[in-house]
C-alpha positions in Angstrom: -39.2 125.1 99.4 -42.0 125.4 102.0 -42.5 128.3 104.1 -42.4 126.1 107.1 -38.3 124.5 106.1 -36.9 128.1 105.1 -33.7 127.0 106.6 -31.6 129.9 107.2 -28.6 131.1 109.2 -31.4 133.0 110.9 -32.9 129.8 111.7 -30.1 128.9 113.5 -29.2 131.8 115.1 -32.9 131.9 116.3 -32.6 128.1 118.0 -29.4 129.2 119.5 -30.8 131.8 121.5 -33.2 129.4 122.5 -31.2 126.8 124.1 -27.8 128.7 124.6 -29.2 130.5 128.2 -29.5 126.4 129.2 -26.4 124.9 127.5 -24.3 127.6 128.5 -25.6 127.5 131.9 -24.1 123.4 132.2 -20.9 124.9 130.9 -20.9 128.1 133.8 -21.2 126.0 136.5 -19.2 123.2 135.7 -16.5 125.5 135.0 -17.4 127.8 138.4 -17.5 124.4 140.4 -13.9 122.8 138.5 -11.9 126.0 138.2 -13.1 128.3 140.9 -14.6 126.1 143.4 -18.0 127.7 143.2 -20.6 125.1 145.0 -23.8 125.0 142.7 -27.2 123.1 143.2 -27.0 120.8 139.8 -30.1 119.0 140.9 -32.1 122.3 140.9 -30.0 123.4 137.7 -30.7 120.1 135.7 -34.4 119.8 136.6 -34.5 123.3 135.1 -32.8 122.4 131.8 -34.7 119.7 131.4 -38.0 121.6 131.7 -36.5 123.9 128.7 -35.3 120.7 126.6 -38.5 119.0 126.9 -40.6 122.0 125.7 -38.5 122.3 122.4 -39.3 120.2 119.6 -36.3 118.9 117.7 -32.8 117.3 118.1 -31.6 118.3 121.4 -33.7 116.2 123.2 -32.5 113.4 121.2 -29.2 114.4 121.7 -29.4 114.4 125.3 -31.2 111.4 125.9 -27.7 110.0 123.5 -25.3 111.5 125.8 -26.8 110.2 129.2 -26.0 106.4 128.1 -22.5 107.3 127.6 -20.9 107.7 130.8 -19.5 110.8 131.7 -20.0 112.7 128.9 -22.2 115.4 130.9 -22.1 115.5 134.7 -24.3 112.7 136.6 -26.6 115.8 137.8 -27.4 116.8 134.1 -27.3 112.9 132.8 -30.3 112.1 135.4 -32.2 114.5 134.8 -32.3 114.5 131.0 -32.5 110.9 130.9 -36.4 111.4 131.8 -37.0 113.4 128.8 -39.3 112.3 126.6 -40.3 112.8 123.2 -43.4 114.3 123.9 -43.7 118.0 123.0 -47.1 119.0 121.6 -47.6 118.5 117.9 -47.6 120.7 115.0 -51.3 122.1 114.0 -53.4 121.0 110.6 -51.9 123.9 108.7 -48.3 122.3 108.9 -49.7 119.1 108.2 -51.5 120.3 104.8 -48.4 122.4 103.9 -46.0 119.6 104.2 -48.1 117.0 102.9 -48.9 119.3 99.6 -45.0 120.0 99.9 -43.7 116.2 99.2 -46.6 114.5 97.3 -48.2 117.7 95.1 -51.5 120.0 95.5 -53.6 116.4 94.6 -51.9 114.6 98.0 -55.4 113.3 99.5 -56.1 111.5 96.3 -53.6 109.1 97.7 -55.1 108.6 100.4 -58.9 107.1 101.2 -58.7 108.9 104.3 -56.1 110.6 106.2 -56.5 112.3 109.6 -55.1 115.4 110.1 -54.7 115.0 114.0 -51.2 113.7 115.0 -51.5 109.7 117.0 -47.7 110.5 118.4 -45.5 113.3 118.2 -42.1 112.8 118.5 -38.2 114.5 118.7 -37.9 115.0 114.9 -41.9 114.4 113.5 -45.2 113.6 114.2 -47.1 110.6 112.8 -50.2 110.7 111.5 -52.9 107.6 110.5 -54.2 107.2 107.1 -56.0 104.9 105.0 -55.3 103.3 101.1 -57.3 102.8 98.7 -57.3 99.3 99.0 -58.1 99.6 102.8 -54.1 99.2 104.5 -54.0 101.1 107.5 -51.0 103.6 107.4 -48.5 105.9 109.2 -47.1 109.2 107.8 -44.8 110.5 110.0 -43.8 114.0 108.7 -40.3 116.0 109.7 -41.0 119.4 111.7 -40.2 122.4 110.2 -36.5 123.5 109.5 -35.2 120.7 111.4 -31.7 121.2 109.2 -30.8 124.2 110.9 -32.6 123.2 113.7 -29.6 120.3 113.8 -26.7 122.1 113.0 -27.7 124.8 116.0 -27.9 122.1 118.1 -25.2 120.1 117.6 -22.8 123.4 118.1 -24.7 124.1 121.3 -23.9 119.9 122.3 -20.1 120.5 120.9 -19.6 123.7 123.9 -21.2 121.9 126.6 -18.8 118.7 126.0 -16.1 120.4 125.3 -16.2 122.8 128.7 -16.8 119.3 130.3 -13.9 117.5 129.0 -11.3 120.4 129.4 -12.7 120.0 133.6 -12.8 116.1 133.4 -10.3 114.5 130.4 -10.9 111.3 131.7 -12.7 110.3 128.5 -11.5 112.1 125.2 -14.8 113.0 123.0 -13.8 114.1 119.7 -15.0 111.1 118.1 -18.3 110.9 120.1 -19.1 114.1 118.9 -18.6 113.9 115.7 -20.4 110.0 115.6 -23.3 111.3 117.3 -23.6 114.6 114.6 -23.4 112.1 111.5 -26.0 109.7 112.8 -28.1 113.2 113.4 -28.1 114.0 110.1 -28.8 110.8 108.9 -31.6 110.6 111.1 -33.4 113.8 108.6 -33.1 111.7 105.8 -37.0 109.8 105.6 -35.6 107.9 102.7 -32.9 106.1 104.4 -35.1 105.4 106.9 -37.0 104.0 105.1 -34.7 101.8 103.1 -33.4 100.8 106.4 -36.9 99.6 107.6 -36.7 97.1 104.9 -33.5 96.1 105.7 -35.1 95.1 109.3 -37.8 93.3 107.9 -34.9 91.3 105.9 -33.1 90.8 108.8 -36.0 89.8 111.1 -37.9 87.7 108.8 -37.2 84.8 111.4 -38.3 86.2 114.5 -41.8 85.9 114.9 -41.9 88.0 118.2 -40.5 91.0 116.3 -43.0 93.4 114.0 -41.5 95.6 111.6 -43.2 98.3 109.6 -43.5 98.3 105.8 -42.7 101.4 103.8 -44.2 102.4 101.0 -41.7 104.4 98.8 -44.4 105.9 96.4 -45.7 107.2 99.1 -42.3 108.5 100.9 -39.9 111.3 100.5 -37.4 112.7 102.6 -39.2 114.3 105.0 -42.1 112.3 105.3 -42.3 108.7 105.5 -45.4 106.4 104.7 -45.5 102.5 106.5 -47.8 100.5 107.8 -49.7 101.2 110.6 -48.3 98.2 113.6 -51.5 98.4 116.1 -49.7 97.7 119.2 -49.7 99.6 122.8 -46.5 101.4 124.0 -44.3 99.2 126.3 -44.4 101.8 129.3 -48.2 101.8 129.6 -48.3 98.3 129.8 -45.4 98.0 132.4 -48.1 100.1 134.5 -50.2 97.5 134.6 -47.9 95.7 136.1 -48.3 92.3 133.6 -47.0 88.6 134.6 -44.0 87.6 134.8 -44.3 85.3 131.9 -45.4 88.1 129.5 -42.3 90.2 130.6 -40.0 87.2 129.9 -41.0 86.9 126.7 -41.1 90.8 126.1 -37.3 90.9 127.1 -36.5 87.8 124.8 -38.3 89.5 121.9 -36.5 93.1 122.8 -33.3 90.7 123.2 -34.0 89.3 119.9 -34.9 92.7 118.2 -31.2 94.0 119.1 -28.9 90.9 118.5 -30.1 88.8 115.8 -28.9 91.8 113.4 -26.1 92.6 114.7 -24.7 89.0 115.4 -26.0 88.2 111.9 -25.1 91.0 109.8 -23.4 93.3 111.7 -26.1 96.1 111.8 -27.5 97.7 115.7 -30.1 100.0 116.1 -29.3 102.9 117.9 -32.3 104.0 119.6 -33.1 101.7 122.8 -34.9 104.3 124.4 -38.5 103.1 125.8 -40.9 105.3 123.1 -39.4 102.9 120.3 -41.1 99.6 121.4 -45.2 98.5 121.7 -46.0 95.3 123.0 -49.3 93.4 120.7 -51.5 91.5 122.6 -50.3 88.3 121.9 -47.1 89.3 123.7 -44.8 90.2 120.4 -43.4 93.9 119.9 -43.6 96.3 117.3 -39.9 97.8 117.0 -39.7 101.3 115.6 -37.7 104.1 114.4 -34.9 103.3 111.9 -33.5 106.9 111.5 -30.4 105.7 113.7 -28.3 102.2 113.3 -24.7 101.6 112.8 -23.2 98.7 110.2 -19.8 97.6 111.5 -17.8 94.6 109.9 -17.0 91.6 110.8 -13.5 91.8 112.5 -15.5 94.6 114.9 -18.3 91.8 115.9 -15.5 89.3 116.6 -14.0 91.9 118.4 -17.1 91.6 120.9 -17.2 87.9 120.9 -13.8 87.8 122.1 -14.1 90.9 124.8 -16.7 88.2 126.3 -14.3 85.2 125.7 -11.5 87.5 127.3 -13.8 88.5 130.6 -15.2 84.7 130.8 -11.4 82.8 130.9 -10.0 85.9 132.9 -7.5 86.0 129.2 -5.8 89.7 129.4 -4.2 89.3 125.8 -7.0 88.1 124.0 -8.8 91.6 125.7 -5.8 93.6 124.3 -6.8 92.2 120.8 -10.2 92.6 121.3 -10.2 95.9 121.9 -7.3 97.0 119.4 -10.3 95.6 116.9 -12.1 98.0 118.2 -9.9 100.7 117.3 -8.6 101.3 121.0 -5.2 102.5 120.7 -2.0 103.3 123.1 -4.0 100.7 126.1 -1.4 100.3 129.0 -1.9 97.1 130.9 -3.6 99.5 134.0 -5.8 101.2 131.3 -7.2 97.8 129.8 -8.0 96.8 133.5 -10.0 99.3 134.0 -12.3 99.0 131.3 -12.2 95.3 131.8 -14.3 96.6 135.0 -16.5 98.0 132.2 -16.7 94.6 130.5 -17.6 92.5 133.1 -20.7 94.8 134.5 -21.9 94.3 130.5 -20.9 90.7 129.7 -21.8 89.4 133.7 -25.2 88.2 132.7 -24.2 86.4 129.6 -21.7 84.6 131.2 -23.9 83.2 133.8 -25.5 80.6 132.9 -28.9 80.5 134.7 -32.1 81.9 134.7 -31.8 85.4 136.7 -32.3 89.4 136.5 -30.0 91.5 134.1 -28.2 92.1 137.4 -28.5 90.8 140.9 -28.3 94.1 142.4 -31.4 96.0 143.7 -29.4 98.6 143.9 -30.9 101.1 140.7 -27.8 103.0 140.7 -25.3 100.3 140.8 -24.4 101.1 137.0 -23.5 104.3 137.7 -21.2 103.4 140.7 -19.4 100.6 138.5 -19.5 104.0 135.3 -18.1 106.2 138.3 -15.4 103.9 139.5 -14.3 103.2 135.7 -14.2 107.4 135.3 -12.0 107.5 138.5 -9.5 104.4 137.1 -9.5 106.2 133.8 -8.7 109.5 135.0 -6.1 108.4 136.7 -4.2 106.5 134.1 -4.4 109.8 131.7 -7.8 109.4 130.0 -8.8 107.4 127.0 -10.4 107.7 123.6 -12.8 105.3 122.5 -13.4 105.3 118.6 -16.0 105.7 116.8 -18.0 102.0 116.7 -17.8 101.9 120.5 -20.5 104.7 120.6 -23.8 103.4 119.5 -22.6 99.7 120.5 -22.2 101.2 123.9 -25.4 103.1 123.9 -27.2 99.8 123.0 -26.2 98.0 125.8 -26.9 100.3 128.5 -30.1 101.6 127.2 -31.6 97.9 126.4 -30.0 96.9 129.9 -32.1 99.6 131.5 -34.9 97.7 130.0 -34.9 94.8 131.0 -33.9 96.3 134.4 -37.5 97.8 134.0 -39.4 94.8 132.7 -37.5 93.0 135.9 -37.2 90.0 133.7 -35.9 87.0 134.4 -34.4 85.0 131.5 -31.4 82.7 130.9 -29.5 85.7 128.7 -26.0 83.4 128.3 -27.9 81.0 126.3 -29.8 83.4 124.6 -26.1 85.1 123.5 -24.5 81.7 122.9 -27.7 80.6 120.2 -27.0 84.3 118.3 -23.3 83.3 118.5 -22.6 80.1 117.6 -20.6 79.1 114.7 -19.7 82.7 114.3 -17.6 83.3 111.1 -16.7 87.5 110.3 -16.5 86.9 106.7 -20.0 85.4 106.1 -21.4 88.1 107.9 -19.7 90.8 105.5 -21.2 88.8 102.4 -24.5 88.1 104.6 -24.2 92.7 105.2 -23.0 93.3 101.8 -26.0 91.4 99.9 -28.9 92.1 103.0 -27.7 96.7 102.5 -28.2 96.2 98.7 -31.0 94.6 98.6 -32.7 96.9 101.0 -30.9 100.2 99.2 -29.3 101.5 102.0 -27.1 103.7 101.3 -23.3 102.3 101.3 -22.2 105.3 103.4 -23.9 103.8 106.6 -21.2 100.8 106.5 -17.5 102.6 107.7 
């Protein structure tokens, strides 16, 4: 093992000193405001955390920029602020690069390579990539995992599990056991280069008929787990070219391609990928996106899609059964008929724009915060009907729809999105799209442990 991923229980203790003075400090004056009416400055508080997150390299950043697209899993203070993090701490030096390259591919590593610079191109929450050269010219990434990022993990999911659970004993309204532990497993998975990689390939599979979408290519001889070799997509990031404030045409077609990116695998095989945050999409000059980062998606089967195509059915004909067997598919249990209302106010904010069929914004509102109003007014109905539990699946599907909403909200497209939806659903059938999942995941090798 390399000096630099001597993974310890020092390791971890030494990252929980880091960040418990910040996590604890959430957990303090929530408790303070809750419990002993103590009036705090959150603002001040939050911009303060986030000026320690975003100086740390590693999961917690990743973990709160996860938890501010679920509502009400951190106060709205906290959940603003750390939604502005961004993955952009300063990179590791060339000694950590040679170490960990010599590490995974041998003392001979460069041999591989016709040329590899030893300057990072991005640096990110769990690596840094790094451009290199074959032999027979391709034009590569490497994107190599930090240093004791497994401890790293484990210290910061236990630092994540206080500062929810302080929260939820002050606010049940939503029960987060299974949040938790969805969010640690896809984590973990997430330190794993070589499922990433094998679930790269089953993108490529997946988007081979979308021409507006780029994947990477990995190459496995050339891969481990903690560093990961593709092909270099030469594209520029989404937010730089947002500041240039492009056509509307060009953000059409960006939010069609983004739209695309999202729904043609899920609808078609049941997979999502769980990371819509802005760093994970370039846009080429012909107008098509790279998509990147596989270390998080979710597989779901069949019956769970259905179970999304008939929430929409449900909120379009105003049908409150069909919405109690929708979200029983879902793995909702004990819904009263008050309960299921109020996330039906849920619902319709996310399925509004697909049910309209016209040419328009992802909302009508110019109002930036009138998602959180419609999250707020669901967290009042649901406290007041005792709280509710949502399982598992609901997380990352969840996380999808609000992050790639906030999006298009930015790209202030203007699309018809219900025909977009109806083209990815029509002639939907749950059982070819477990045989369409089942052959796609082995062909690809992902492991069979993503699919639950």
């Amino acid at each position: 093992m390399a000096k630099d991923d001597h993974s310890t229980f020092f390791g971890e203790v030494k990252r929980f000193a880091q960040t418990s003075g910040a996590v604890g400090g959430i957990a303090a004056r929530v408790a303070g405001e809750r419990v002993f009416g103590i009036k705090t400055n959150r603002a001040d508080h939050a911009e303060g955390l986030k000026l320690i997150l975003g100086g740390l390299k590693g999961p917690l950043m990743k973990v709160a920029q996860f938890l501010t697209t679920i509502p009400d899993a951190l106060p709205a203070e906290y959940a603003e602020e750390l939604a502005q993090l961004q993955a952009n701490a300063p990179p590791m030096g060339a000694g950590f690069v040679r170490r960990r390259m010599q590490g995974e591919l041998g003392p001979n590593w460069r041999t591989r390579f016709a040329d590899f610079n030893e300057t990072a191109a991005a640096a990110a929450s769990l690596g840094q990539v790094h451009r290199a050269t074959l032999h027979d010219g391709t034009a590569v990434g490497c994107k190599l995992q930090y240093p004791d990022m497994m401890s790293t993990v484990e210290a910061d999911l236990r630092q994540v599990k206080l500062a929810m659970a302080v929260y939820a004993r002050m606010d049940g309204a939503i029960q987060q056991d299974d949040i938790y532990t969805e969010l640690a497993e896809r984590l973990r998975e997430e330190l794993d280069y070589t499922r990433e990689g094998a679930q790269m390939s089953l993108y490529a599979k997946m988007l081979a008929g979308t021409p507006m979408v780029h994947v990477p290519t990995p190459f496995p001889d050339l891969s481990t787990k903690r560093l990961l070799t593709m092909t270099w997509l030469d594209g520029r990031p989404l937010m730089r070219r947002l500041e240039e404030n492009p056509p509307q045409e060009e953000r059409n077609a960006i939010a069609e391609a983004l739209f695309r990116a999202w729904y043609v695998p899920f609808y078609g095989y049941g997979v999502i990928h769980g990371d819509p945050h802005l760093g994970n999409y370039q846009v080429r000059p012909d107008g098509s996106i790279n998509l990147l980062d596989y270390g998080a998606i979710r597989v779901f089967q069949g019956r769970f899609v259905r179970g999304v195509i008939d929430l929409f059915e449900s909120v379009r004909d105003k049908d409150i059964e069909r919405a109690r067997h929708a979200y029983a598919s879902w793995g909702f249990t004990d819904l009263s008929d008050e309960k299921m209302e109020v996330l039906n106010e849920w619902a319709r904010f996310l399925y509004e724009p697909l049910i309209d069929d016209r040419v328009r914004r992802i909302t009508d509102s110019d109002d930036p915060q009138y998602g959180r109003s419609v999250a707020q007014s669901v967290h009042r109905g649901l406290k007041r009907t005792g709280g509710v539990k949502p399982p598992r699946e609901f997380v990352l599907m969840d996380r999808s729809a609000i992050g790639l909403g906030s999006v298009f909200l930015r790209l202030g497209a203007e699309i018809n999105w219900s025909r977009l939806f109806q083209e990815l659903i029509a002639d939907f059938d749950a059982d070819a799209l477990d045989a369409r999942q089942a052959a796609a995941l082995a062909e690809a090798g992902v492991p069979a442990t993503v699919s639950q």
